[in-house]
N, C-alpha and C positions, 0 to 999 in steps of 0.2 A: 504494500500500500504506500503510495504518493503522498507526503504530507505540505498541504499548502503554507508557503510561507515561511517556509525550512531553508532558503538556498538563498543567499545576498542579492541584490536588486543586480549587479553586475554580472551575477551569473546565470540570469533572468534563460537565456536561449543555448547554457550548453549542457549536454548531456551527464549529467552527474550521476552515477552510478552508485548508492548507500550500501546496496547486499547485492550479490549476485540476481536476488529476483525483485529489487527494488527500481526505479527510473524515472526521471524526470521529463516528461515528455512537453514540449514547449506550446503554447496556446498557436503557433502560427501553422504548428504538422497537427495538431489537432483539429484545425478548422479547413486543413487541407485534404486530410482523410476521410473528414467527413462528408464534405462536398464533393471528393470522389466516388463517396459508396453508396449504399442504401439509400432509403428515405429513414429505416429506422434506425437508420446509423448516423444520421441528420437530429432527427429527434435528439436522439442520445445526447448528441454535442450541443444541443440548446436547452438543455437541460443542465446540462455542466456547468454551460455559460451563465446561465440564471445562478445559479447556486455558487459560480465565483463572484459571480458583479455583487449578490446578494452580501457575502461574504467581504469583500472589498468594503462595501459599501458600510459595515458593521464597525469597521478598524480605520473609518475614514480616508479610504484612501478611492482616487479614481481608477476610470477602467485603464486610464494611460499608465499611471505610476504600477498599476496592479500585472501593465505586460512586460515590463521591465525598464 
């Protein structure tokens, strides 16, 4: 599991590795893959997105500072 908010604002888009089955996967391949895939693979990602903007939005911060 991915923990939001773990990885310095400077390391916002590189691949950080914590365990062998842990990863940081950056909001720009996430919104890439989603718009490659499915419709409920679409879903999926704007549900994410709701739930980080929502999230952002709790710790004051915007959705710019929130993508690194």
């Amino acid at each position: 599991m991915t923990y939001l908010g773990t990885y310095p604002a400077w390391r916002a888009y590189e691949r950080v590795a914590e365990t062998e089955n842990q990863q940081f996967t950056p909001v720009a391949e996430m919104r890439a893959n989603a718009e490659a895939g499915t419709a409920e693979m679409r879903e999926v990602f704007a549900i994410i997105m709701q739930v980080r903007k929502t999230c952002l939005a709790r710790v004051g911060l915007t959705e710019e500072l929130g993508d690194g």
